[in-house]
RODO-2510 file (C-alpha; in nm, 4 decimals, decimal comma):
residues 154
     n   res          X          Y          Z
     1     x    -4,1343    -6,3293     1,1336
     2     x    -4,3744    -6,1974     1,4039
     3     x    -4,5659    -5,8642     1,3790
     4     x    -4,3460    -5,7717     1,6854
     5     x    -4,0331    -5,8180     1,5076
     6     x    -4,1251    -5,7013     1,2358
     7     x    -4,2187    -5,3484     1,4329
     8     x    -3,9046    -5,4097     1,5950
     9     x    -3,7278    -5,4136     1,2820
    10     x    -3,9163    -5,1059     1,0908
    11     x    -3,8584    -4,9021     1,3915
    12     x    -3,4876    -5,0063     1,4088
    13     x    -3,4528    -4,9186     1,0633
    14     x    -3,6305    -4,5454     1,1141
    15     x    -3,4054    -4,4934     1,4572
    16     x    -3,0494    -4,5823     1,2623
    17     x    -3,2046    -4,3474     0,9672
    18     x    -3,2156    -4,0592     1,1908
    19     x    -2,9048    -4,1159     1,3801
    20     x    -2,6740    -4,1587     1,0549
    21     x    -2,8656    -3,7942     0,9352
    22     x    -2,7378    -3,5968     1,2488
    23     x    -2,3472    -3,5705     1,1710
    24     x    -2,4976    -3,4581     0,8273
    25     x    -2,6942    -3,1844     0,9765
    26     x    -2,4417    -3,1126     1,2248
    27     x    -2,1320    -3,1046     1,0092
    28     x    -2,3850    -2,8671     0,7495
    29     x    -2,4082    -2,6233     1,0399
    30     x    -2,0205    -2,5664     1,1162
    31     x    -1,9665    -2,5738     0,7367
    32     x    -2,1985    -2,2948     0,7107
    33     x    -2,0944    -2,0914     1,0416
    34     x    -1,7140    -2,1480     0,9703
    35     x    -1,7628    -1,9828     0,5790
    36     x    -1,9691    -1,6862     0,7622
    37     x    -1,6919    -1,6464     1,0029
    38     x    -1,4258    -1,6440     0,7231
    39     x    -1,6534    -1,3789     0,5218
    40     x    -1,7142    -1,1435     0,7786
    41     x    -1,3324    -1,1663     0,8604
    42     x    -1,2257    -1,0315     0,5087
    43     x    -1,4956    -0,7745     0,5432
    44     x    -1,3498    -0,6519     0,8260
    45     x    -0,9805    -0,6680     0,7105
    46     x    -1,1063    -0,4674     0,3593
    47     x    -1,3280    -0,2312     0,5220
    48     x    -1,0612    -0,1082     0,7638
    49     x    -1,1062    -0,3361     1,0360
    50     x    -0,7234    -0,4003     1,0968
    51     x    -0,4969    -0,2294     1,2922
    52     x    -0,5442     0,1527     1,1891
    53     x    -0,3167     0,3230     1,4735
    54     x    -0,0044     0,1017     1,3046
    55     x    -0,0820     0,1606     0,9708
    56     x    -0,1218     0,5499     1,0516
    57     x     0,2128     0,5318     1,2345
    58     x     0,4157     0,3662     0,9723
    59     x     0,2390     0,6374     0,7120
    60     x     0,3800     0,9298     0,9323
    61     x     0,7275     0,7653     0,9118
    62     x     0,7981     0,7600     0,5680
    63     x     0,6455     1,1177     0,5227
    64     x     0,8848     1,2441     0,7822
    65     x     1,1458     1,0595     0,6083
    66     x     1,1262     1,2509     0,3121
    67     x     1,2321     1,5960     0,4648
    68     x     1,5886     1,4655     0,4380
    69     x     1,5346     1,4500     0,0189
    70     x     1,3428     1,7969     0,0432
    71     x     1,6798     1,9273     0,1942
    72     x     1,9051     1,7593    -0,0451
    73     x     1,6436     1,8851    -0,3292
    74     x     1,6938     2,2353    -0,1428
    75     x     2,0303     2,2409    -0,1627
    76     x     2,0552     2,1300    -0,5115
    77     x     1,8258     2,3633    -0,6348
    78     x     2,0268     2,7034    -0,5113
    79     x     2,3220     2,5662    -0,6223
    80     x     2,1572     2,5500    -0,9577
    81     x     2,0357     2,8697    -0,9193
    82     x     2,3349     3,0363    -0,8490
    83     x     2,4856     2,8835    -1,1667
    84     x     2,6521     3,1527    -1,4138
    85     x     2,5459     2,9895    -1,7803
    86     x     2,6668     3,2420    -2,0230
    87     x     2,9188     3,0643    -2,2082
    88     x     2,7724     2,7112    -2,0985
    89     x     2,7704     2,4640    -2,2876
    90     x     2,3936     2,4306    -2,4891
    91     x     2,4013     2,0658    -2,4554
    92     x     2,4646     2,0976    -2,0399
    93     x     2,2122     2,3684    -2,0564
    94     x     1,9289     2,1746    -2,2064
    95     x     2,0435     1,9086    -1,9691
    96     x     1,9624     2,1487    -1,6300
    97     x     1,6585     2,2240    -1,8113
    98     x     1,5236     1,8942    -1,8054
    99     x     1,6072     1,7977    -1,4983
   100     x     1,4743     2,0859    -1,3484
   101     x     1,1401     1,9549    -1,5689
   102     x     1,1590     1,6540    -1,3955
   103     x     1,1761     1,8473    -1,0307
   104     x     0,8864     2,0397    -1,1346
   105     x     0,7234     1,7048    -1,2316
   106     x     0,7300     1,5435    -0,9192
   107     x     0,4908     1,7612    -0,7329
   108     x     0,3532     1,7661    -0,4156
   109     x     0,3702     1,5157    -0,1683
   110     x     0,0646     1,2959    -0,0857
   111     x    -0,0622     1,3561     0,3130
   112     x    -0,1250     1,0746     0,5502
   113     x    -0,5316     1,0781     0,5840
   114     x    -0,6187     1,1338     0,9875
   115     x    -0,8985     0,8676     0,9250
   116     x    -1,0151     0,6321     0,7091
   117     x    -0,9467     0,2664     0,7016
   118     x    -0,6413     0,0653     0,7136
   119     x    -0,6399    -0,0264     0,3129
   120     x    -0,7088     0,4011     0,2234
   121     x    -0,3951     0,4611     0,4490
   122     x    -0,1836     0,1837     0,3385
   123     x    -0,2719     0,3150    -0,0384
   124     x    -0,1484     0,6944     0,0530
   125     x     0,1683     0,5056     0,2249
   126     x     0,2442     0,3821    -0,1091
   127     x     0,2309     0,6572    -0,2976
   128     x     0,4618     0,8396    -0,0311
   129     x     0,6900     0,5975    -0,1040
   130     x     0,6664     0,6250    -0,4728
   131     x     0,6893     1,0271    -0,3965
   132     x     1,0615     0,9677    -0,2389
   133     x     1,1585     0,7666    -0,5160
   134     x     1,0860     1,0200    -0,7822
   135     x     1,1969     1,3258    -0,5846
   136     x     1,5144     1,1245    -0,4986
   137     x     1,5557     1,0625    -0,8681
   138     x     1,4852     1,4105    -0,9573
   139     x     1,7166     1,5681    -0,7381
   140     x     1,9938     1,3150    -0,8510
   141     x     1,9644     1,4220    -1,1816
   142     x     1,9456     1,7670    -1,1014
   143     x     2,2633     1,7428    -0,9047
   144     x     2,4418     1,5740    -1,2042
   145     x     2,3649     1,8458    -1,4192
   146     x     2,4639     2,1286    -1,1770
   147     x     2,7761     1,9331    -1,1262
   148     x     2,8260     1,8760    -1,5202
   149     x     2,7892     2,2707    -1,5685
   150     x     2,9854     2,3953    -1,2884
   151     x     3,2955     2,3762    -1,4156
   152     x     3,2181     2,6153    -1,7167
   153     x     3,1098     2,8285    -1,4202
   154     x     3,4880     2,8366    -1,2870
***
């Protein structure tokens, strides 16, 4: 071999080095902006990025839907007031008692924030939802005990 082709040859050798390096280098650099993207995406979602207006919407919904237990609770409630227990029967009696515990236990009802971020509201949603559970549950058992001592009332 010549001293040209052996140039030839070294500088073939550099120019194929640095061509099989640049889908490397290139696929490196949309690894790396792709698992930015995706990380600054869950920031978002997690710091309230998402869509708030919905999630405050869908929080107001269920809290409006629990005036329809409040009633029923309402109604329950002065029915067992108006209950005449002398002669009842202790058992029934200690029966209304706890039930009306468990009314008392349920508290007050947990208010849709007017800001914060989508995950704070989604949270309170949640725990409207448990809210109507118990208060359904309460007033259910209420209502079986004013039912259970009502006819000792007649």
């Amino acid at each position: 071999m010549t001293e040209a082709e052996k140039k030839t040859a070294a500088e073939s050798t550099q120019s194929n080095g640095a061509k099989s390096k640049t889908p490397l280098i290139i696929g490196a650099i949309v690894v790396v902006v792709v698992v930015i993207a995706a990380i600054v995406a869950f920031l978002t979602m997690n710091q309230g990025g998402g869509n708030t207006e919905g999630a405050l919407s869908l929080c107001e919904r269920n809290a409006a839907a629990i005036e329809m237990h409040q009633n029923s609770l309402t109604t329950v409630q002065e029915s067992a007031d108006a209950l005449d227990l002398d002669g009842a029967d202790e058992a029934a009696i200690e029966a209304l008692e706890t039930a009306q515990e468990e009314v008392d236990a349920v508290g007050e009802m947990p208010v849709c924030p007017a800001d914060g971020s989508v995950k704070d509201i989604e949270a309170v949603t949640e725990e409207i939802k448990t809210y109507a559970n118990d208060l359904r549950a309460a007033t259910n058992d209420l209502d079986a005990a004013v039912k259970a001592l009502a006819p000792a009332e007649e």
